[in-house]
N, C-alpha and C positions, 0 to 999 in steps of 0.2 A: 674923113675919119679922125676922132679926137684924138688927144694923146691926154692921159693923168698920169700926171706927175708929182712921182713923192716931195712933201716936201721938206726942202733942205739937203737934195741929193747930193749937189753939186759940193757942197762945205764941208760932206762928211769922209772919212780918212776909206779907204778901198775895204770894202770887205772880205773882199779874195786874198787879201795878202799873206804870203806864206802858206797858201795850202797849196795841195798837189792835184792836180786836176785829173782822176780818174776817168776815162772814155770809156765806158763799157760797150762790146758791140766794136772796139774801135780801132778793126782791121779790114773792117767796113771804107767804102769809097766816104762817103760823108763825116763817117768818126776818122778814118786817117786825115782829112785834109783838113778840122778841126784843131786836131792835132797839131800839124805839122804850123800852123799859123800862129798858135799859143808857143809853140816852141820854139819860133822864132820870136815871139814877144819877149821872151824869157821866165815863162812859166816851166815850172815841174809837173813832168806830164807820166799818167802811167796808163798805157796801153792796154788796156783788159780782153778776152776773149778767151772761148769754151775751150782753147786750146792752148795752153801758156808758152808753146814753143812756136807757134804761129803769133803769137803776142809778141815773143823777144824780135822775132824776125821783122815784123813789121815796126816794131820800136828802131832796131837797127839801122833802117832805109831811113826813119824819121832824122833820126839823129847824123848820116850824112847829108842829108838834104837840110837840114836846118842851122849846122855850123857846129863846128871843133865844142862850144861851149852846151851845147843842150842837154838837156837833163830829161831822157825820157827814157822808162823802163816799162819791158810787159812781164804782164800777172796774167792767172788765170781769172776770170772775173769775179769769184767770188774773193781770192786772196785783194784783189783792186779794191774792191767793194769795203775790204777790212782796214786796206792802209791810207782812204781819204773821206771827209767828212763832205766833198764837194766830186759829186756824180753828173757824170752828164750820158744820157743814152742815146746811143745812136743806132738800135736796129732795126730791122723791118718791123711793121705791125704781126704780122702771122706768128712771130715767135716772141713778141714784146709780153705778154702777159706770162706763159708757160717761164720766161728767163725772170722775170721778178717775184715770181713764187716761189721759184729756186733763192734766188739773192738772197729773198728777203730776211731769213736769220743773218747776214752778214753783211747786213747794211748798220750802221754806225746810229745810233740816236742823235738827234739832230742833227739827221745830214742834211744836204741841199743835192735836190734831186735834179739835174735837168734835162726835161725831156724833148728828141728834138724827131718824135715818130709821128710818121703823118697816117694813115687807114686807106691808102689805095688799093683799087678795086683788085691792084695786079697783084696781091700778097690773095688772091684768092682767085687765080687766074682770069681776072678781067684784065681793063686796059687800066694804062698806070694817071689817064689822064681823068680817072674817075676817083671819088672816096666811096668810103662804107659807111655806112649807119652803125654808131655805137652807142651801145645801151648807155652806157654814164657822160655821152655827148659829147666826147671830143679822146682820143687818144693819149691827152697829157691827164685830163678827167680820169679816164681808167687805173692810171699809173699810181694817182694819187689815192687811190682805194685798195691800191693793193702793196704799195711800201707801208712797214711799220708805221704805228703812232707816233707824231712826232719828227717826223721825216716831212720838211718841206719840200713841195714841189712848183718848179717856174718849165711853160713851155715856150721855146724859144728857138729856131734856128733853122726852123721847117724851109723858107725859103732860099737860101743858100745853093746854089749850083756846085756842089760835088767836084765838079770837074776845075770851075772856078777855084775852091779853097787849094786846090792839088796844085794850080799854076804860083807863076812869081808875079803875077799884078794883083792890085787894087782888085778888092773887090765891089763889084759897083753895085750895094744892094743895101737895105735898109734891115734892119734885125727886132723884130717886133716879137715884143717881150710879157708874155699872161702870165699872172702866178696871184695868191689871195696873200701872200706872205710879203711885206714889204724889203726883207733886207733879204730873203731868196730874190726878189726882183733888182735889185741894190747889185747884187752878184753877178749875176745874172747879165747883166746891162754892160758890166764891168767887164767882164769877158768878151761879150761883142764889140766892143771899141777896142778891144786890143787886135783885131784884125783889121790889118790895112783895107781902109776905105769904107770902112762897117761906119753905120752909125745906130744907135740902139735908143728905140722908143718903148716908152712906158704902154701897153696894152691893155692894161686895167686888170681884173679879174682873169683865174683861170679859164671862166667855164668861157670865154671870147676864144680860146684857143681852137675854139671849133673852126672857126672863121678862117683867123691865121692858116689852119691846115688845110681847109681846102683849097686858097690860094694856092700852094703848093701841085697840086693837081690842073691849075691852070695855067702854072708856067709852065711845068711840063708839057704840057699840048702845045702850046706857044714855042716851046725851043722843038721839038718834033718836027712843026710844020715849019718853021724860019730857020731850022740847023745853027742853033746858038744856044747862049748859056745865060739866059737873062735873069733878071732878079726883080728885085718893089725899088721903088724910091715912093715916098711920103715926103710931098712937099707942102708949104703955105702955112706949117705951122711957126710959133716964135722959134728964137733958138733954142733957149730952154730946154724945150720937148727933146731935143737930140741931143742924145749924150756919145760923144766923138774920142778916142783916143788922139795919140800922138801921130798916129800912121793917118791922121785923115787929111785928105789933100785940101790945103786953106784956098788955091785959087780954082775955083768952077773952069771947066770948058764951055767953050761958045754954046755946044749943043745941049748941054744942060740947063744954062741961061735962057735961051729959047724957049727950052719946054716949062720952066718955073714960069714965065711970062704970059704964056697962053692955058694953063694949069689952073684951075679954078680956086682959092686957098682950101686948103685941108683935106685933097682928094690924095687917092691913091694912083701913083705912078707906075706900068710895068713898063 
């Protein structure tokens, strides 16, 4: 699997800095544990959800889990929606469209939208290790037809094990990154490296987000039948391609070494 890379990512100054990182949806198992890792990064984080006192409450738990210094507040989502210009959504498919035709008067012009919904079969009682067929061919596709004009969209974070971001290790997973917007992707990228043991690859265009999501359907089946929490590694490309926060572990274990060595370059690792 390639990687495209903006270039001149690496020399240019963070784009995320100083904004506040809205999680709508994000009382959610996947938008809390989002959360909870950004707020240990030391971002300002504000918890959104259809219910603003189930917001505070789960900001509450974030903020003893993440240290005396964190800075997380809950809104109801459209008030989140009003106080940051950088959105990330975390809720199921079945209610993803009906909640951004609500938002959408109180999403911000040029915001940075990021979507991290995958289309399993289970938001429409099938099994969770299947997707659905989407008219505009991928779930972050849909999103981006239904935010205002002007509202960038990157979809990003689909692989992530839920249960993983909620613990205190490393998470061992790679964060593959679609958006048509280069400095939505820039963002984007920026925020998966600030999660211990993330490393965030450039995915090219949006409409690849189809791909990315249904991966997600097949870890799922994969931790079902092995009772684990696994994730991607994307190995054999340069370094380049990976863009790594400060949290990323510089020495590899044996067992990692092993599988880069028999790993064919550029393939995808589960």
């Amino acid at each position: 699997m390639k990687a495209r890379m903006r270039v001149g990512m690496k020399d240019r100054p963070e784009a995320s800095a100083g904004r506040a990182i809205a999680v709508i949806g994000g009382t959610g198992a996947a938008g809390r544990g989002l959360a909870l890792r950004w707020a240990r990064a030391g971002e300002t984080i504000i918890i959104g959800s259809r219910d603003a006192a189930r917001a505070e409450q789960a900001a509450e738990t974030i903020r003893k889990r993440a240290g005396a210094d964190a800075q997380v507040s809950g809104l109801e989502n459209s008030a989140a929606c009003g106080a940051s210009s950088l959105l990330v959504l975390t809720v199921p498919f079945e209610g993803q469209a009906a909640l951004l035709k609500q938002l959408k008067p109180a999403i911000r012009p040029g915001s940075i939208l990021i979507d991290a919904t995958v289309p399993l079969a289970a938001s429409v009682g099938g099994r969770a290790s299947r997707t659905l067929g989407v008219w505009q061919g991928s779930a972050a596709q849909q999103t981006a037809e239904l935010v205002p004009k002007g509202v960038s969209v990157a979809a990003a974070f689909h692989n992530l094990s839920a249960e993983a971001l909620d613990g205190n290790e490393e998470v061992d997973c790679d964060v593959i990154v679609c958006s048509d917007d280069p400095t939505a992707a820039q963002v984007t990228m920026e925020l998966a490296a600030k999660i211990a043991g993330v490393r965030a690859i450039d995915g090219g265009k949006l409409e690849n987000a189809r791909l990315v999501e249904q991966i997600t359907a097949l870890l799922i089946g994969l931790n079902i039948r092995h009772k684990g929490h696994g994730g991607i590694r994307i190995t054999g490309l340069s370094d380049a391609a990976y863009k790594t926060g400060p949290f990323f572990p510089v020495v590899r274990g044996r067992h990692q070494a092993k599988m880069d060595s028999v790993i064919p370059q550029g393939k995808l690792q589960i």
